[in-house]
Residue, then its C-alpha position, 0 to 999 in steps of 0.5 A: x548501738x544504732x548502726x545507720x546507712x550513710x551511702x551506698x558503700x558505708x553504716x556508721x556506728x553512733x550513740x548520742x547524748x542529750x535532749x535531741x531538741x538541744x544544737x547539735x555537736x558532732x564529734x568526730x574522732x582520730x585516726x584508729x581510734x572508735x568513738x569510745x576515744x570521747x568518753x562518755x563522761x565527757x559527752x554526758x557532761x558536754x551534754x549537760x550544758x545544753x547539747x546533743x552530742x553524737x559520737x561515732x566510728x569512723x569507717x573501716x573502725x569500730x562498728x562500722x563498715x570496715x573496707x577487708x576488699x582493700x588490704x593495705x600493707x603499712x610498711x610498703x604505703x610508707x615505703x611508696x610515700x617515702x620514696x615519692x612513689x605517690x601513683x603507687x601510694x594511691x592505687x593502695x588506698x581506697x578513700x580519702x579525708x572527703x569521703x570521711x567526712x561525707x561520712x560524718x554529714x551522711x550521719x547528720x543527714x541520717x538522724x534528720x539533722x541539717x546543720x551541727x556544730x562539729x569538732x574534730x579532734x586530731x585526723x578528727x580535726x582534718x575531717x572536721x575541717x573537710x566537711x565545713x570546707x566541703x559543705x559550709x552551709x551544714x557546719x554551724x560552728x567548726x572546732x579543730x582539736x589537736x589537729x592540723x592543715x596537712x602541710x607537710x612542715x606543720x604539726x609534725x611528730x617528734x621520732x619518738x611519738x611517731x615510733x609509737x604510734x607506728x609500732x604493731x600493737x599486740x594482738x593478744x589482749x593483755x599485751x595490746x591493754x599493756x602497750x597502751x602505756x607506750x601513749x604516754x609519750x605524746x600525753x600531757x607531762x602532768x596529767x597523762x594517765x596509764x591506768x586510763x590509756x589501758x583502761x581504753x585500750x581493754x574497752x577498745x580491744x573488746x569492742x573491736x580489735x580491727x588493725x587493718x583498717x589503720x594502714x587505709x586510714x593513714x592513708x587517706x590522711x596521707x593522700x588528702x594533702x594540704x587544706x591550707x588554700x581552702x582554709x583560708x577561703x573559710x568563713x565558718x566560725x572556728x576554735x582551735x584547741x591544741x595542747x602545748x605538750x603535744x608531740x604527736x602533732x606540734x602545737x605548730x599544727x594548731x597555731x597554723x590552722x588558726x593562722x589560716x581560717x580568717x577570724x579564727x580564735x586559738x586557744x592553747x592549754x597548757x598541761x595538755x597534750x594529745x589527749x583530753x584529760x579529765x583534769x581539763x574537761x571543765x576548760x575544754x567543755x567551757x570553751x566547745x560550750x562557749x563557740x557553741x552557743 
């Protein structure tokens, strides 16, 4: 898998789809997920309709540079965030959500691109939204998935999806390919998939099993605060895709993201949650195709 210099300090591991003479889509994924959280099938398909999809891992992810120097301890950043230490919270992080997403145009700039279509899904969204407020003039179209505007009163968990999702997974890989299963608890009612959540989560561990670099992207998410002042000065063609059954981020993420970015469009998908599921590829395909063209 290609592996590029993006800055001094940082490669990123990427693989991409299509006919690179097609209009660029980057996708950019969430928080501790590697590229392999857009599937294949999904890209090869999105693909097929006439795009250049490029996927990648964020850093301190995947196969990309992973930032060992700086360990942070997950229960004491919550502890200092908790308790409103925010001098400490920082001095514990060594990013935030801007260099993420310089990241991602690092890529772009890397594969000679100089503008792309760019969706983000969940902290995805937030470093998708990052790079079209930071750099208008190389973000085509912007598509937020899942995501928010990191206003504290929007988009929040429900305690039983945050349990989960801050519960250490195992470290072996037959529990951490069985824990997977716990995802289904912000997954679409309908459609959400334990066999698919373990089969990720086996491909995941033997890719790379990295859990340290959760508690530094947390806290870039944490640390980067509010867009919402920024996002209304948007003028960057956006689609906000949310699933109404998403419980790791409310819907109210997505509704006030929409809110914001002036003549953005929403679409809310029912049977979704915080996932893509296969059943609803040929809508969401349909729609990033759509803002894309």
């Amino acid at each position: 898998m290609p592996n590029v210099v993006v800055s001094p300090e940082v490669s990123i591991a990427y693989e991409s789809f299509g006919d690179p003479g097609d209009p660029p889509v980057l996708l950019v994924m969430g928080f501790g997920a590697q590229l392999l959280g857009w599937h294949e099938d999904f890209c090869r398909a999105l693909a097929d309709r006439g795009r250049y999809v490029i996927r990648y891992d964020n850093r301190d992810c995947g196969l990309s540079t992973k930032f060992d120097e700086h360990p942070v301890d997950m229960g004491e950043f919550i502890a200092a965030v908790s308790s409103g230490d925010i001098p400490a919270a920082l001095a514990m992080v060594p990013y935030r959500l801007s260099d993420m997403a310089d990241d991602g145009l690092g890529l772009l700039t890397a594969l000679g691109i100089d503008r792309a279509h760019v969706v983000g899904a969940s902290m995805g969204g937030m470093i998708a939204q990052t790079m079209a407020l930071s750099s208008p003039d190389r973000v085509l179209t912007l598509t937020s998935m899942m995501s928010s505007t990191g206003e504290s009163e929007y988009g929040r968990s429900s305690p039983e999806a945050q349990a989960a999702l801050f519960t250490p997974k195992p470290a072996d890989r037959e529990g951490y390919v069985a824990a997977a299963e716990k995802e289904l608890v912000w997954a679409s009612k309908r459609y959400g998939d334990a066999a698919a959540l373990r089969e990720l989560a086996a491909a995941s561990h033997d890719r790379s099993f990295y859990p340290a670099g959760i508690g530094r992207q947390l806290g870039a998410m944490v640390l980067s605060g509010s867009r919402a002042d920024a996002l209304r000065e948007l003028r960057v063609p956006t689609l906000v895709i949310h699933g109404l059954d998403d419980t790791l981020i409310d819907p109210s993420g997505g509704k006030r993201t929409a809110e914001l970015v002036p003549g953005a469009e929403l679409l809310l998908i029912p049977d979704m949650g915080h996932d893509r599921p296969r059943e609803l590829w040929p809508e969401l395909i349909d729609a990033v195709v759509s803002h894309t063209g």
